[in-house]
C-alpha positions in Angstrom: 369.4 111.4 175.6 372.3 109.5 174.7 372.7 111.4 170.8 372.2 114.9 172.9 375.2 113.1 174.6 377.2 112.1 171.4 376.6 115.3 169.6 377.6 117.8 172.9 380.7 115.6 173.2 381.5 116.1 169.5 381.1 119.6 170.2 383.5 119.1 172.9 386.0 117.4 171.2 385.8 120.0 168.0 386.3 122.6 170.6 388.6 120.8 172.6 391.1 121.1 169.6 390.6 124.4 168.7 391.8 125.1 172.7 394.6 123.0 172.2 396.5 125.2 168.9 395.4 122.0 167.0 393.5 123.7 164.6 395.8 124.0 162.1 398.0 120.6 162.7 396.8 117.5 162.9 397.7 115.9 166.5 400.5 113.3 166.0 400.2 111.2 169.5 403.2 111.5 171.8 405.1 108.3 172.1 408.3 107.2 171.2 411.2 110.1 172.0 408.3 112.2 174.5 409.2 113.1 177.3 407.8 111.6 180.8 404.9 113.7 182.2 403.6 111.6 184.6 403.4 112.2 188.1 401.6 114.8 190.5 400.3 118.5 189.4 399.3 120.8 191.8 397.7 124.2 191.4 395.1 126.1 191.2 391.2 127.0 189.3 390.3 130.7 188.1 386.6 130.5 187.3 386.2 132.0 183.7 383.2 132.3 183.1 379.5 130.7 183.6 376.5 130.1 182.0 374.5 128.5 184.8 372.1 129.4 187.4 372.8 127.7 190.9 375.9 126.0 189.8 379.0 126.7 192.3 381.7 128.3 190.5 385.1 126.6 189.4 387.7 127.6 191.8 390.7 126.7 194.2 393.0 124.3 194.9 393.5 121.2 191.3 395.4 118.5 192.2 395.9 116.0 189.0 398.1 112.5 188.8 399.2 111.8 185.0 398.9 107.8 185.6 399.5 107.1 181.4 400.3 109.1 178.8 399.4 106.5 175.8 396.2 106.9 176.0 396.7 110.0 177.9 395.2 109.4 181.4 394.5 112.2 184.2 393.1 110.7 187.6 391.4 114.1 189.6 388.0 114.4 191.6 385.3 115.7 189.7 382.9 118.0 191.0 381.1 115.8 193.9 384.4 114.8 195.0 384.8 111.4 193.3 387.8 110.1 191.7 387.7 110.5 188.0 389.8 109.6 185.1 389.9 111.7 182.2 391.1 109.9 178.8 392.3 112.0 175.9 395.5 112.3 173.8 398.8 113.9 174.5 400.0 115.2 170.8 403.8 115.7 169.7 404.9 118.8 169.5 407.1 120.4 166.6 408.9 123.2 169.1 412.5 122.8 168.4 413.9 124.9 171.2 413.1 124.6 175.2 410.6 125.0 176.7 408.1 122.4 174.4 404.7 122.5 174.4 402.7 119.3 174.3 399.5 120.2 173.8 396.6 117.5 174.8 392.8 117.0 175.3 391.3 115.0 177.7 387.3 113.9 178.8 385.5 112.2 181.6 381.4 112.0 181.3 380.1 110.5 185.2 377.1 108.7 185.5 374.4 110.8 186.0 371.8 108.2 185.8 369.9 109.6 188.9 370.2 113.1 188.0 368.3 115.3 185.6 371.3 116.0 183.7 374.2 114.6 181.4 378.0 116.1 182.7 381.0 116.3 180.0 384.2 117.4 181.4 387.1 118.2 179.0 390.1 119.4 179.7 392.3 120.9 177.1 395.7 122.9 176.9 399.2 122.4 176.9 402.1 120.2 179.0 405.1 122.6 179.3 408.9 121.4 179.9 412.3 122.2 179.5 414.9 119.5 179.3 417.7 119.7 181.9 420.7 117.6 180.9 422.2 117.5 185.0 418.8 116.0 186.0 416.8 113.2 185.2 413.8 115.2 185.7 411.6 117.2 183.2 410.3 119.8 185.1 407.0 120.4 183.8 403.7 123.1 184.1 399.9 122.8 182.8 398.2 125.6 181.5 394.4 124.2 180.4 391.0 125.5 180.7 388.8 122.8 182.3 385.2 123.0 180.8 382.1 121.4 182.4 379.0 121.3 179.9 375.2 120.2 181.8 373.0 119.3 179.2 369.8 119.2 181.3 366.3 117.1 180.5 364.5 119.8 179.4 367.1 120.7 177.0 368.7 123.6 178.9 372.7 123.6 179.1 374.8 125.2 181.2 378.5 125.4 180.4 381.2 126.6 183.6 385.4 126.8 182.4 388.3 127.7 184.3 391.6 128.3 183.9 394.1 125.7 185.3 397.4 126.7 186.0 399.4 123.8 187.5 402.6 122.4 188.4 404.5 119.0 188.7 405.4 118.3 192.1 408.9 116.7 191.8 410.8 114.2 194.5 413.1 115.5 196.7 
């Protein structure tokens, strides 16, 4: 089980930056000079597409908390409702003009010891933000597609993705 695991989360991560417009650039990690993105997102799920049979769609309300940005750390619930954290990387970007995109990828595997399944979450797209020199803030948006990949016991997988659209809520 656990090199089905190692080789769907390679998949994940190849894929991941292939989402991300990383394909052709290697991803130089955001710290020194980035922006703050941390704080609250809120916004919404449009189910995609799925693969699986009896699996509840991906939509509705997303709420996500950036808690660290190096590593890159997302806090959400994951699909039973239990607090997650997602790690990943949030990558530099080479836009020279407002608004920047920051593209990043980001994955969370829950214990599914008790299931008959292994879960991969990855989340992949881009932080966009526009620098206003009046404000301290940097207003920013996610765009992403959040894929969830079941690799079952028997072998069977089952792959669901949404878009997420989402938005940083900022103090009054």
């Amino acid at each position: 089980m656990f090199k089905v695991s190692g080789v769907v989360f390679g998949v994940l991560l190849a894929f991941s930056l292939v989402l991300t417009g990383c394909e052709g650039t290697k991803c130089e990690p955001c710290e020194d000079g980035c922006p703050s993105f941390l704080g609250e997102y809120y916004g919404t799920i449009e189910s995609l597409n799925e693969t699986c049979a009896d699996v509840a769609l991906l939509t509705g309300d997303k709420y996500i908390k950036v808690i660290a940005q190096t590593p890159l750390e997302l806090e959400s619930r994951d699909n039973l409702g239990r607090w997650s954290v997602l790690t990943g990387t949030l990558c530099d970007t080479t836009d020279k003009n407002d608004p920047k995109n920051y593209s990043f990828s980001a994955y969370y595997s829950p214990d599914t010891t008790d299931s008959d399944y292994t879960l991969n979450y990855t989340l992949a797209g881009f932080f966009t933000g526009e620098h206003q020199a009046e404000k301290t803030d940097y207003p920013a948006t996610v765009t992403a597609t959040l894929d969830l990949h079941f690799v079952f016991d028997d072998g069977e997988t089952c792959t669901l993705a949404g878009d997420v659209q989402l938005s940083r809520a900022l103090p009054p």
